[in-house]
N, C-alpha and C positions, 0 to 999 in steps of 0.2 A: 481374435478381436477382443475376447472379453478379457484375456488376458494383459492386453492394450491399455485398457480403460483400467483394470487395476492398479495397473505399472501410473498409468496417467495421475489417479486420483493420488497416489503416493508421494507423486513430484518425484519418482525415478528416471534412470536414466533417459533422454530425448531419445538416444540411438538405439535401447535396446527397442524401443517405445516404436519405433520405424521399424526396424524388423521386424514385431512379432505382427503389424500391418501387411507390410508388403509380404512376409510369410502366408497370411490371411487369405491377401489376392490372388496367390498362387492355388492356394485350393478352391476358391470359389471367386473367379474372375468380374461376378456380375453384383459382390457382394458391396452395396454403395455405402452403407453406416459404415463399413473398414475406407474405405477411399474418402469418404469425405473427413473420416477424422486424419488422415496421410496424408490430407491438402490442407486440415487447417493446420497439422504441425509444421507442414515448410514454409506456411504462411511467415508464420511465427516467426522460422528461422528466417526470414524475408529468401526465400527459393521460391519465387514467383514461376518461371518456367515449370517448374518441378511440379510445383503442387496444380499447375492447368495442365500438365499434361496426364498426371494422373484421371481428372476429372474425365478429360476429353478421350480417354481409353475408355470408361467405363458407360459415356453419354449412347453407343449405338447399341447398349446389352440391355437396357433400362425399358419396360413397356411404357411408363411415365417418366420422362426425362426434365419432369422442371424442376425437381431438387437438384438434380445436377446442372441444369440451365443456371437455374441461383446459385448454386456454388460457388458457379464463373464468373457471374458477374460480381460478385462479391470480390474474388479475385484480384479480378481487374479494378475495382474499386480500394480494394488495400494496395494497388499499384498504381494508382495516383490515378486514371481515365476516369475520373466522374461520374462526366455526362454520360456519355458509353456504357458507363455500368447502371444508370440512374436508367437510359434508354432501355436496356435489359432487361432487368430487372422488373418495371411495370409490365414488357410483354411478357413475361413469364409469369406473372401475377393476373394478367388479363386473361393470358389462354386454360390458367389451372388455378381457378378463384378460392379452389379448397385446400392450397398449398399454404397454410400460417405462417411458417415460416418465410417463408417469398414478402407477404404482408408486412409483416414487425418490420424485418429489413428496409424494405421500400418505404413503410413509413419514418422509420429512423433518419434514414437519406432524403427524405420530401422535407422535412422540419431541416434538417442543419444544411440544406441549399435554399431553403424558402420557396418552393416552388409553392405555393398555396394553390394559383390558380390548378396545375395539374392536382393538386390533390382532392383540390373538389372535384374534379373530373370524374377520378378514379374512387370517390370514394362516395356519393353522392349520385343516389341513395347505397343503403346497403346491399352488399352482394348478397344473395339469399345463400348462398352454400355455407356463408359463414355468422349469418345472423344471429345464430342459436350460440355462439361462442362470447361470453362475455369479457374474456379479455381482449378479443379485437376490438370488440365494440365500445368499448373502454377506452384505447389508444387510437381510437379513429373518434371517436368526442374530442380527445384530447387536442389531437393536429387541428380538427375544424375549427376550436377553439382560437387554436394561436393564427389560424390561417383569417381572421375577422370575421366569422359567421356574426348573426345578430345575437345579446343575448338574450331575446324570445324565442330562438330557435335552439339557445344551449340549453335552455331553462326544461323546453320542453322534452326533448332528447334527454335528459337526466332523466326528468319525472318517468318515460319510459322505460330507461334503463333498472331505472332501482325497483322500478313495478316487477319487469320480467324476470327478474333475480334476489330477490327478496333475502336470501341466503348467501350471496357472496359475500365474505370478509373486505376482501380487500377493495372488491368496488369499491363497497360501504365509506371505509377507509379514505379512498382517495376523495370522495366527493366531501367528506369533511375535513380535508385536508383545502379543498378548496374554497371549501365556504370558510374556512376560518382565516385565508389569506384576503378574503375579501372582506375581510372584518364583520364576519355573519356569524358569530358567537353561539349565537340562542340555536338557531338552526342548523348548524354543527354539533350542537350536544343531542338532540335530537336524532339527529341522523346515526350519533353514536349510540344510543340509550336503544336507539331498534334493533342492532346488531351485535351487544353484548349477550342476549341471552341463548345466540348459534353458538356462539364461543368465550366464554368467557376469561378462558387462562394462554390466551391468545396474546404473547409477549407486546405485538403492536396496539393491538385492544388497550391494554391495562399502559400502555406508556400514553396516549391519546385520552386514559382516564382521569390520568395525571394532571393533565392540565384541564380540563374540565371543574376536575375537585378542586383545585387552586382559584378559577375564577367564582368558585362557590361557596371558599370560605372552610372548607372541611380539610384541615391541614392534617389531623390524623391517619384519617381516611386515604390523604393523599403520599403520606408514606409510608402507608402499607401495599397501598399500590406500587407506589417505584421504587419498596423491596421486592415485590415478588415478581419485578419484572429481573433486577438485581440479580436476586438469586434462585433464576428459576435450574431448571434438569440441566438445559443444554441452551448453545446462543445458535438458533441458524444465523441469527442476522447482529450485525449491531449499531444497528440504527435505533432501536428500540429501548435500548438502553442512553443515549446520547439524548435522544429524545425528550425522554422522561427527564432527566437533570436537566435541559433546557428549559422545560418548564417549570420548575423549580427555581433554577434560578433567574428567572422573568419577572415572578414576585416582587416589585420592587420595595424594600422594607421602607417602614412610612406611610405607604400608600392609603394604607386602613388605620392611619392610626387614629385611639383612642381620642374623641375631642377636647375630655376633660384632662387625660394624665399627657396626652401628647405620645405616647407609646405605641409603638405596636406590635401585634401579636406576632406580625412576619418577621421580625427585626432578624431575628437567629433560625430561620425557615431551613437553612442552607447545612447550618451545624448541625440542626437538631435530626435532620434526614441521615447527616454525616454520620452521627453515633449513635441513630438505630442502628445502621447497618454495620458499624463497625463491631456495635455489640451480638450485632448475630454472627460476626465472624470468630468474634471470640468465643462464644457459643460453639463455634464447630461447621457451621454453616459454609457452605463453600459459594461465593460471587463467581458470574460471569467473569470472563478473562477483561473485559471491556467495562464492566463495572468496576472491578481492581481498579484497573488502568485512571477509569476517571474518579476515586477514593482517591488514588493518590498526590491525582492533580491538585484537588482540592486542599489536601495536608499539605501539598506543599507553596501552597497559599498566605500560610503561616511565614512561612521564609523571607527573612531579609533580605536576603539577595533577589536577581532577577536571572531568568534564563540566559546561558551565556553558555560557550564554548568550554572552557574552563575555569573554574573556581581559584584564585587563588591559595598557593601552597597553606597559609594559615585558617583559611575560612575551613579545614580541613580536622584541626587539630580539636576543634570542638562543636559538637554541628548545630546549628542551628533548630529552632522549633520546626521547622515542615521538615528537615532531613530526621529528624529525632522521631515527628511522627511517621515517616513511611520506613523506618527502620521496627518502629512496632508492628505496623503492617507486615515488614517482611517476617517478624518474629513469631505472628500468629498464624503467617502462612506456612512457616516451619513446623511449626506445634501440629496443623491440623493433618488428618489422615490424609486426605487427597493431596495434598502438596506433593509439586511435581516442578518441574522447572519451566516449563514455559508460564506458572504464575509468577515464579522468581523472575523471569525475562521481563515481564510486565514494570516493575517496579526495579529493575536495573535502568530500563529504558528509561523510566522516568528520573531517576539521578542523574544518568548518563546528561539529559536534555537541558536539566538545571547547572552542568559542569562538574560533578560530582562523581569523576571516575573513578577517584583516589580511594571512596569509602567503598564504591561495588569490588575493588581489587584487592581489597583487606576482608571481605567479604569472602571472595574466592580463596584468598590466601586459609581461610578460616573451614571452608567446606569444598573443598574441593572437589571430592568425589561427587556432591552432590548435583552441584552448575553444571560438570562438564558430564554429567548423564544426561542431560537433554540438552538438543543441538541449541533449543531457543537462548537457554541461559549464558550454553557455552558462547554464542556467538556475540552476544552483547559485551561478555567478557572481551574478547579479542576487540570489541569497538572502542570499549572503554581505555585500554592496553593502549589503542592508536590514540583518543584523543589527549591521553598524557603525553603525546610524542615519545611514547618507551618503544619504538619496533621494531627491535629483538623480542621484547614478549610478546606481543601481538604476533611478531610470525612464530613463532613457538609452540601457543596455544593453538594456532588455526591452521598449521601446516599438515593437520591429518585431516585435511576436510572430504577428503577420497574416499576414506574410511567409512564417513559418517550416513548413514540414509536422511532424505529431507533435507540437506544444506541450503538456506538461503541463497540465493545468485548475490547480493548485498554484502553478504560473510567474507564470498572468495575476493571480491572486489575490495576488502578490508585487507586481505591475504595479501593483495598484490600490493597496496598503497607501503604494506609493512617492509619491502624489499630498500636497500640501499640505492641499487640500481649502478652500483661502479662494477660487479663481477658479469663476465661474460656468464657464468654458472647463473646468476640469479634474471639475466637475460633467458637466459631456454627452461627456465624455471617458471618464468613469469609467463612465456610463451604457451607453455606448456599448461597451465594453472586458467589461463583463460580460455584454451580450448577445449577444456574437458569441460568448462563450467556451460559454453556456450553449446555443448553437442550436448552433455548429458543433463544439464539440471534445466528446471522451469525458468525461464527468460525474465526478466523483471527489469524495473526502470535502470538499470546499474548495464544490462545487454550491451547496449550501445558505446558505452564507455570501455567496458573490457572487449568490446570488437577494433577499437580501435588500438587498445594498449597490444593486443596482438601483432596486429599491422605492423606496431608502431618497432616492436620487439626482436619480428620477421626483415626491416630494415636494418633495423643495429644487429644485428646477426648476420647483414652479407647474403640472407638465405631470400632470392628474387622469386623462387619460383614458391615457396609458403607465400609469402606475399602477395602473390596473383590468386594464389589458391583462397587467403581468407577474403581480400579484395572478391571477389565472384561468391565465395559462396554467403558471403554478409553484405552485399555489395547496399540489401534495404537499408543498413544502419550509417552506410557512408554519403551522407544526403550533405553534409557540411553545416547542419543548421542542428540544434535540439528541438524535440518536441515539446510539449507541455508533459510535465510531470516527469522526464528523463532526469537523470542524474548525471555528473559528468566532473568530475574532479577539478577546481577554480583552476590548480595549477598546470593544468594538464590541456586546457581549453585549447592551447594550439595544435591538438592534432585534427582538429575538428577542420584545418582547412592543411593540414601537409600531410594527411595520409591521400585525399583528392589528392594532392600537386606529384606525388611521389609516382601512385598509381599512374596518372595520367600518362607521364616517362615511357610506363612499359605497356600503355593501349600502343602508343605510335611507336614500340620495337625498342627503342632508345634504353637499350638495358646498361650502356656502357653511362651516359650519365644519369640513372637511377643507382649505381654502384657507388661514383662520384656525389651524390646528394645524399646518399647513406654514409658515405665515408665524411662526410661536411655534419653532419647531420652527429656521426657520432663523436666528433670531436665538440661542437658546442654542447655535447649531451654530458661531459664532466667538465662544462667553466660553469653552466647554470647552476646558478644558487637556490638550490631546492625550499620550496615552501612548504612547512607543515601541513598535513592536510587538516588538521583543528584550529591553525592560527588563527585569533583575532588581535589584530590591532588596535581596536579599544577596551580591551577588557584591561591594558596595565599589567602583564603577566611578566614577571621573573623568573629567570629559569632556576630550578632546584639547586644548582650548583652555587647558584651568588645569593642566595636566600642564605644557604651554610657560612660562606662567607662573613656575611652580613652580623649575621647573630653571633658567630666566633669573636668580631671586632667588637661588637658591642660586649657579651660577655667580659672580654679581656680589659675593654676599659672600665668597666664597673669595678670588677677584680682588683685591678691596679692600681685604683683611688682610695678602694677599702685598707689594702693594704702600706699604702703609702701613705696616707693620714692616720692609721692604727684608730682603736674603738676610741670612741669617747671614754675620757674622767671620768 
């Protein structure tokens, strides 16, 4: 099991990640942290059967069986039953009121169905087994709130709360997080200035100072604070950081300006935070991966252009001020001792966004051993590769992704878009390429689209019985619709309702016209006119080839004039 959780934290292989579980239960059959972590991976894999039935082996060996009762019903809730699981879930929280986790859950599910009235039921007053816990009582303020309690009775329940815990951070935190959405200012900084001196170097602390020192006029003060959120040890979070530059830039310049000169102090609030931090980079100082990330946005603010697809071939040849500036950025990240490539990924990404492949690809051409040491940078490479529409390089770069530990699921899903898709070879390649991604790497918004390109791969290949096999064991990701936040390739959106129509064939036996609909299927699969996966239709893009063209023509006629009118007398 512990072994499990390493393989887990790593984003190694899913399968070997199952074994070294179900190996787990074979030595100790009653062991529930291995079972329930074996139920949320097949969750994952959407093996709904799978992962209940594991629970429901382990539910008669348990002297306490509501973690496992909540399991299930959780289960059955990422398997669309709701109510059912809503039903559940509060009697397993009724009958074991010291189960927390039972709680979070059930309140998470009370809020996104609105059940207010059960919530005051269930929660009202507090249960004594967990009254002493202050994040419940925290997240049960929170539901009563949105459920319409009065606010004399929020009002009061706070004053409680913050009485009985005088030392939580993040209480603290959230309650001025709330007063300050309520436009309670003065009493938000209050409520901060009591709970800095627990913690002071407290990332979320010093970003929430941030704007404090902004509404108070102390702009010094307030960029030293969102450096040393900037560049503190280590990010657990990066919300902290996003934060702080939000208030930052909230300062609207003007606002305080001078009555007699018309100026104001804020005017350059935004630079001037910009180039402290810049100068402690140069310094040696290393930022958060997430402070980079938002430095460079910022630089590239400077830019002419606007975020697009990609940059035309000439906007290339000479870069503009915000690419000029985060190309210093990448230079100082080179220079500094910790430079490593997932800061170089940072700051590819951010080219990559503004259209800018051309210059991360003369980049890599320039350091190559150093990108393709870390998967992060490596992999932005192969993004960049695709959004020039070059892939053959993009599959070049990314076709050792087997090799590598930690691959994005995002990367292979780059891997596959790079294929031509005319050889039957690069059919059981692609085949091949999204079943390793789906068994062995960490699932991500990209899942659902390489489960389908499987499906899709397992029909143009004739092979009916793979086809049934991915069909059932991904069957979660074949719903026909996307979720929010899924990913799923524009040009590809049709298999989001013909992997449904194909499967359906072989539910009712009909394998002879699921044959015939594959063989249909792959004949219009070389007349479709493939769309780029980076094409924009408004950007005005010319392809490289008539750019050369272009300029040879004009060349030759300048050429031809000069020399056919001879110099001037």
């Amino acid at each position: 099991m512990l072994l499990a959780k390493a393989l887990l934290q790593a984003g190694d292989s899913a399968s070997e990640i199952e074994d070294c579980l179900r190996r787990s239960l074979v030595f100790n059959g009653g062991l529930f942290d291995a079972a329930d972590m074996l139920a949320s991976l097949m969750v994952q894999q959407r093996r709904y059967d799978d992962a209940e039935d594991v629970i429901s082996r382990i539910l008669p060996r348990m002297s306490d069986p509501s973690p496992a009762r909540g399991r299930l019903a959780w289960i059955h809730r990422q398997r669309g039953r709701k109510e059912e699981a809503l039903e559940e879930m509060a009697a397993s929280a009724t009958a074991a009121p010291w189960a927390l986790w039972g709680w979070d859950v059930l309140m998470d599910w009370l809020r996104e169905d609105r059940k207010w009235e059960m919530a005051r039921t269930l929660l009202c007053p507090v249960p004594p087994e967990v009254a002493s816990n202050p994040n419940f009582r925290q997240r049960r303020l929170s539901l009563l709130r949105a459920a319409e309690s009065t606010p004399e009775e929020i009002e009061t329940e706070w004053n409680s709360l913050l009485r009985d815990f005088p030392d939580e951070v993040r209480l603290h935190l959230w309650r001025y997080d709330v007063l300050r959405a309520n436009k309670r200012a003065r009493e938000a900084a209050s409520v901060l200035a009591a709970i800095r001196p627990v913690d002071s170097d407290s990332p979320d602390v010093l970003a929430r100072l941030v704007e404090v020192l902004t509404d108070e006029d102390k702009k010094d003060e307030a960029i030293e604070a969102l450096c040393r959120v900037w560049f503190a040890e280590t990010e657990l979070s990066t919300s902290p950081a996003g934060y702080a530059w939000k208030a930052v830039e909230r300062r609207t310049p003007g606002a305080y300006a001078n009555p007699l000169t018309g100026e104001s102090d804020w005017a350059d609030f935004k630079d001037e935070a910009y180039q402290d931090a810049r100068g402690r980079l140069e310094r040696g100082s290393r930022p958060t991966p997430t402070a980079l990330s938002i430095m460079a946005a910022h630089a590239m603010e400077r830019e002419f252009a606007k975020k697009t697809a990609r940059q035309p071939f000439w906007r290339t040849w000479r870069a503009g001020p915000g690419v000029r500036e985060v190309l210093d950025l990448l230079r100082l990240v080179d220079q500094a001792a910790w430079a490593d490539g997932h800061y170089r990924a940072v700051l590819f990404r951010t080219l990559t966004e503004y259209g800018y492949q051309q210059i991360v690809v003369r980049y890599w051409k320039r350091n190559r051993a150093a990108v393709e040491a870390q998967v992060d940078s490596w992999a932005e490479v192969g993004r960049a590769f695709l959004g020039l529409d070059r892939g053959k390089e993009a599959h070049k770069i990314l076709a050792g992704f087997r090799a590598r530990a930690g691959v994005p699921m995002w990367a292979v899903a780059n891997y596959v878009l790079s294929f031509s898709r005319r050889k039957r070879q690069d059919w059981e390649e692609i085949r091949s390429a999204c079943g390793y991604a789906l068994e062995s790497l960490t699932h991500d918004n990209c899942a659902k689209y390489l489960a389908h390109v499987q499906a899709e791969m397992c029909a143009l290949l004739d092979d009916a019985a793979a086809f049934r096999e991915t069909w059932l064991k991904h069957s979660g990701y074949f719903s026909g619709e996307l979720d929010e936040g899924e990913w799923f390739a524009g040009h590809h959106r049709y298999l989001l309702s013909k992997i449904p129509r194909l499967a359906g064939l072989l539910d009712v036996n009909e394998t002879g016209l699921f044959r015939a609909a594959s063989r249909e299927y792959h004949e219009t699969h070389f007349t479709r006119t493939p769309i780029p996966a980076a094409s924009n239709p408004d950007t005005g893009q010319i392809p490289h080839w008539l750019w050369w063209i272009i300029t040879w023509m004009a060349m030759s006629s300048i050429s031809h004039m000069f020399f056919q009118n001879g110099p001037r007398r």
